[in-house]
C-alpha positions as CSV (number, residue, x, y, z in Angstrom):
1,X,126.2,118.7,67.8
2,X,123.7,121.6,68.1
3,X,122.0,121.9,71.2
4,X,118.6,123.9,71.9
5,X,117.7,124.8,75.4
6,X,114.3,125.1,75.4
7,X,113.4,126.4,78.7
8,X,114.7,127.3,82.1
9,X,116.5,124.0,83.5
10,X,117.7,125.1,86.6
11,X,121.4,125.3,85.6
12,X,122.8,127.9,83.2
13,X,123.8,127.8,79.8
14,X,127.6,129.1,80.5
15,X,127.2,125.4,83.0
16,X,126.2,123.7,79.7
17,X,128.9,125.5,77.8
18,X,131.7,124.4,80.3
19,X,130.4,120.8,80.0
20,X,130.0,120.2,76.7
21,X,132.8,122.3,75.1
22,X,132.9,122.7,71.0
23,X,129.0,122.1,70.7
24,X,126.8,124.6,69.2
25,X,124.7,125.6,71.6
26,X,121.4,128.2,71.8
27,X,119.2,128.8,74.7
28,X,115.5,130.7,74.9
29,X,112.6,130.5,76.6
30,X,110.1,129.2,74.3
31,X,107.0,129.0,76.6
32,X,104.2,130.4,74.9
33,X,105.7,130.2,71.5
34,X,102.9,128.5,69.5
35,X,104.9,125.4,67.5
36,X,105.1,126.8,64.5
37,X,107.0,129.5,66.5
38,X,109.0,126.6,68.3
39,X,109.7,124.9,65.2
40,X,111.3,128.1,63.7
41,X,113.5,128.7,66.9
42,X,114.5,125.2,66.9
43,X,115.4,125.0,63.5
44,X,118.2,122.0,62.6
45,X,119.0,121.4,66.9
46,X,120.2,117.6,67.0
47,X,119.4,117.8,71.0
48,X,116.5,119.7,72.8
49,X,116.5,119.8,76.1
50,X,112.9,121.4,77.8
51,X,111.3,121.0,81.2
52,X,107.6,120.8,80.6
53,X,106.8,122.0,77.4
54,X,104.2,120.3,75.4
55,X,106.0,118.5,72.2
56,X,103.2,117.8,69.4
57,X,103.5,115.2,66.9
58,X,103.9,118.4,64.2
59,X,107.0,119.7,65.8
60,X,109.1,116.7,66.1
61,X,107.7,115.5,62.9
62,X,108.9,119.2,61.1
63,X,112.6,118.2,63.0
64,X,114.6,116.0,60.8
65,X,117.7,116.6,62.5
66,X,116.3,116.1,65.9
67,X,118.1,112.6,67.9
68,X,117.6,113.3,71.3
69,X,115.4,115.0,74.1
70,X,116.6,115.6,77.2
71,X,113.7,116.2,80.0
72,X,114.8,117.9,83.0
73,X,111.4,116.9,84.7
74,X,110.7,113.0,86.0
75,X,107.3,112.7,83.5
76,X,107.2,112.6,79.7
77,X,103.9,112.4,79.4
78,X,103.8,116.2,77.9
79,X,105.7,114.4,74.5
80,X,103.8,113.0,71.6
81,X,105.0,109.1,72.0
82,X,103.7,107.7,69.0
83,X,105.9,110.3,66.7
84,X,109.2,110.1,69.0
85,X,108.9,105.9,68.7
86,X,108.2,106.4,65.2
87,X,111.3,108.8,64.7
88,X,113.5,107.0,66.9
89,X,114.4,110.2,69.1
90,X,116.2,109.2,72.2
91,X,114.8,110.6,75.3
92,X,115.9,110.7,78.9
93,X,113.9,112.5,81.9
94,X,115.4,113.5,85.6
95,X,113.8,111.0,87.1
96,X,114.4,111.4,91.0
97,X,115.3,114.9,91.0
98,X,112.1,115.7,93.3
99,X,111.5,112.7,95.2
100,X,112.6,114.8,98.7
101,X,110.2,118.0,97.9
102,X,107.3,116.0,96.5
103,X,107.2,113.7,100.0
104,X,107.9,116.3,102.2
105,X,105.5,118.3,100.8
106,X,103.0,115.3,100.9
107,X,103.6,115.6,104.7
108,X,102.7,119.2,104.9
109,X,99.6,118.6,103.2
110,X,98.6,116.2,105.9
111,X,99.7,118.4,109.1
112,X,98.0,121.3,107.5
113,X,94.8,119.3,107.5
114,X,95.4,117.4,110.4
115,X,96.0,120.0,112.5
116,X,93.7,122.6,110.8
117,X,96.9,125.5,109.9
118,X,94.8,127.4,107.6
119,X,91.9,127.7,109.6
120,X,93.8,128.5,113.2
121,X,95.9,131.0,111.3
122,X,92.5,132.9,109.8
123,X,90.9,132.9,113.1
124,X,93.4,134.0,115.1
125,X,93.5,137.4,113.4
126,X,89.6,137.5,113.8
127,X,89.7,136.7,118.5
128,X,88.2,133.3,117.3
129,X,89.3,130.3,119.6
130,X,91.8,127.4,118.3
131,X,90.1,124.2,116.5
132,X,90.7,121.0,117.4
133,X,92.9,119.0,115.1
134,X,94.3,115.2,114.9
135,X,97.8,113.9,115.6
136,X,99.2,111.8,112.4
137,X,100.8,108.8,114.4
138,X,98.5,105.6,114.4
139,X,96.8,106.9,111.7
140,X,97.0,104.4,108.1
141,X,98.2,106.5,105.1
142,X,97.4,104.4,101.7
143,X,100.3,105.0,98.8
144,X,99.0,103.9,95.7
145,X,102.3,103.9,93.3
146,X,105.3,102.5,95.0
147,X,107.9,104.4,93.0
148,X,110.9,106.0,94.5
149,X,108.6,109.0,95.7
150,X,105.8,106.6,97.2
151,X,108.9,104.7,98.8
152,X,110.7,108.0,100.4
153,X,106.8,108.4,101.6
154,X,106.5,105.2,103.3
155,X,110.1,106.0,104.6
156,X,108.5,109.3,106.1
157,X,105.2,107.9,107.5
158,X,107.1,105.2,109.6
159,X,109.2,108.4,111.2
160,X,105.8,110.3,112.4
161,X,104.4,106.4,113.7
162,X,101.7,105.5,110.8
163,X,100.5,102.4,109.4
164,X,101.5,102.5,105.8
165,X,99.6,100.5,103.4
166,X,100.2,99.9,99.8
167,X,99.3,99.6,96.3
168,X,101.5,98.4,93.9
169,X,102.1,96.8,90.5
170,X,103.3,94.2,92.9
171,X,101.4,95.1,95.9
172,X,100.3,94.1,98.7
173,X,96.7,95.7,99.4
174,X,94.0,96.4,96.1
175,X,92.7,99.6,95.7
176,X,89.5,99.2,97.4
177,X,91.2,97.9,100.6
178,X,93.2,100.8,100.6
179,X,90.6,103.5,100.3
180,X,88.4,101.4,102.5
181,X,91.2,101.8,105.5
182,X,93.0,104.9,105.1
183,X,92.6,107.7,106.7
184,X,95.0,109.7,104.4
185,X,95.4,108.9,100.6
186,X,98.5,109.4,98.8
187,X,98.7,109.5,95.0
188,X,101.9,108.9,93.5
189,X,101.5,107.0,89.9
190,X,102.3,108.0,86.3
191,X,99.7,108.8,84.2
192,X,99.6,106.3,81.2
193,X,96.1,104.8,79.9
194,X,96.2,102.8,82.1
195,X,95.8,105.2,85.6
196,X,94.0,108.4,83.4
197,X,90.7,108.9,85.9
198,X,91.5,105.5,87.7
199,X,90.3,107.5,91.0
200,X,86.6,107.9,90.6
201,X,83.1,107.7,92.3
202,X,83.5,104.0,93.2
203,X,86.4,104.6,95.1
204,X,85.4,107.4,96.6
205,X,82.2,106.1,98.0
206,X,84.4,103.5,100.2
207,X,86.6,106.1,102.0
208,X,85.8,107.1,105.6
209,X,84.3,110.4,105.4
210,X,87.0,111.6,107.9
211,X,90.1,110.4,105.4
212,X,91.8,113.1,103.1
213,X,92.9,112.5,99.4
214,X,96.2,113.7,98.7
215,X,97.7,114.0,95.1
216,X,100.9,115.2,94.1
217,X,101.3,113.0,90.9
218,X,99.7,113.8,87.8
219,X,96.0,115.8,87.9
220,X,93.8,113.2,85.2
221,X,94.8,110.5,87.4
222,X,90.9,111.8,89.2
223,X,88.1,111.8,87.9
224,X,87.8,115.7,89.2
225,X,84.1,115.7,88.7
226,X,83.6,112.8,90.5
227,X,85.8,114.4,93.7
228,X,83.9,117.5,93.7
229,X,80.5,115.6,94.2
230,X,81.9,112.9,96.8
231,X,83.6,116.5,98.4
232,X,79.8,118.1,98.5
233,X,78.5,114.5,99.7
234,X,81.0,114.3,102.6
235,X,82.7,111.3,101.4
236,X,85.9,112.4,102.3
237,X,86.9,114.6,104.7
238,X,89.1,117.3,102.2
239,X,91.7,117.1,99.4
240,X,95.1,118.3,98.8
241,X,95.7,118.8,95.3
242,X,99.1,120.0,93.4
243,X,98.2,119.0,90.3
244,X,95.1,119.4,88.1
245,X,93.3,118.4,84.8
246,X,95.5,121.4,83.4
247,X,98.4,122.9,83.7
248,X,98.2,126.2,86.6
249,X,98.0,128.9,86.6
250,X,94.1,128.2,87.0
251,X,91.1,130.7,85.9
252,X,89.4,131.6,88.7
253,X,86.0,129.8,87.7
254,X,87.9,126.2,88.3
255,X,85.7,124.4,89.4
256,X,87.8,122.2,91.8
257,X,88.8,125.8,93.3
258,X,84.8,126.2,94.4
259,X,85.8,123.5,97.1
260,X,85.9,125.2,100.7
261,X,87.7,121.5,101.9
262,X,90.2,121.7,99.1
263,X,93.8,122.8,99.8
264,X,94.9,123.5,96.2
265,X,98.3,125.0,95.5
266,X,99.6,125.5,91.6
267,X,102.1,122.5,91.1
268,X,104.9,123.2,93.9
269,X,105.4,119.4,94.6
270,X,108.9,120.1,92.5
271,X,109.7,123.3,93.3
272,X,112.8,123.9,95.9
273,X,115.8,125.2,94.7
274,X,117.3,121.7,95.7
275,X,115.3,119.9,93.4
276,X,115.6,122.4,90.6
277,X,119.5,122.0,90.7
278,X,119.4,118.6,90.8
279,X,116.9,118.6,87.8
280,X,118.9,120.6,85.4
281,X,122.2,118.5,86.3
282,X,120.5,115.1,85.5
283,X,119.4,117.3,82.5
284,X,122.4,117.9,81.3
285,X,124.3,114.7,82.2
286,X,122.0,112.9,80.0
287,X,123.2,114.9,76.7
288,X,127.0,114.6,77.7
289,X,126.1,111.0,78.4
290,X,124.2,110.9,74.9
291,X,127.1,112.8,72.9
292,X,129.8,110.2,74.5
293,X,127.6,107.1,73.3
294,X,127.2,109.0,69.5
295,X,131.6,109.9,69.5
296,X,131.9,106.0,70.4
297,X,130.0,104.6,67.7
């Protein structure tokens, strides 16, 4: 089969070549290619494998030969659905590869608000004096999405003595309980139709104006606008936000970035070299997988 690797997958192509053996394989970085660009590099590839490259309708549509997609990256959401169902590609994500780095990270979001980091390590280079911070034990942390991440979360907040309460498919507390109680939010759902801006002004007008929103999910799961005014309005204490309406980098006019009580950073929740190895690996084990199930037909 011929194999296109799209983008950086945390492994190397020599890795793939070892692996895979016979196949025709081609790697290049296609980010920033326009499609029509991406469609000529792609050519008659029966297997593209990408990270988190937008996919259009147009480029698997101008793709005859195309049968699978391997994602080495746990959402999909960046691929046109309707044209992959329609085609019948295959397609396989990582899913798992970050659940670690996305809940630790989580929990340095919260000690960096809790106990004020940012702030004591700008004042002590001006003489100013330490500011008072909180301690995360007894405090209630709200997951809403109980997926492997929000589990390893829960798994987390019980180590460090909070109360976690959850939201779930299944769950156990509704949304508005949850935001009513917590004093720390964490998001952790897929975005679908379904959860696109289900974080809005009516939730935000029950928090405790001392809670923090955390999200390390996907960015349109907020209604941003509706953050930034319940922000200004002291709804909420502050936010920790990885992810964003778009994809960082950022121009510097964002408005979310205005925020003094926002602790923004540009999409890390993945990134340690753990997770990245582990991401490219799933990648790859999906096409061998995919190839073996194709030879046994």
């Amino acid at each position: 089969m011929k194999i296109f690797i799209a983008e950086p997958t945390g492994i190397s192509v020599e890795t793939y070549r070892e692996a895979l053996g016979d196949h025709e394989i081609h790697e290049l970085d296609t980010r920033g290619m326009s499609d029509a660009e991406l469609i000529t590099a792609i050519g008659d590839a029966e297997i593209l494998v990408l990270t988190n490259r937008p996919v259009s309708a147009g480029v698997i549509e101008a793709l005859p030969g195309l049968k699978m997609i391997s994602v080495a990256f746990a959402g999909i959401d960046h691929l046109d659905a309707k044209a992959i169902v329609q085609r019948e590609i295959k397609v396989n994500n990582a899913a798992g590869y970050a659940n670690t780095a996305v809940a630790e990270l989580v929990f340095g979001y919260m000690l960096a608000l809790s106990r004020r980091l940012l702030e004591n390590a700008q004042q002590i280079h001006q003489g100013v004096g330490t500011n008072t911070g909180h301690e995360l034990k007894g405090k209630t942390l709200g997951i809403v999405g109980y997926g492997a991440i929000g589990q390893e979360v829960a798994r987390l907040a019980e180590a460090f003595g909070m109360e976690p309460l959850i939201y779930s498919r299944s769950g156990s507390a509704s949304l508005e309980t949850l935001f009513r109680s917590s004093d720390f939010i964490s998001l952790h759902l897929p975005l679908n139709e379904s959860t696109r801006h289900l974080i809005g002004a009516e939730l935000f007008s029950v928090m405790k104006p001392s809670a923090c929103l955390i999200n390390a999910a996907r960015g349109p799961i907020i209604k941003e606008a509706d953050l930034i005014h319940a922000l200004r309005n002291k709804q909420l204490s502050a936010a920790a936000i990885d992810v964003f309406d778009m994809e960082p980098p950022l121009p510097a006019d964002y408005p979310l970035l205005q925020e003094a009580n926002v602790l923004a950073t540009p999409h890390i929740g993945f990134n340690t070299a753990e997770a990245l190895k582990t991401k490219g690996e799933l990648a790859l084990r999906n096409v061998v997988q995919f190839i073996q199930e194709c030879s046994s037909r």
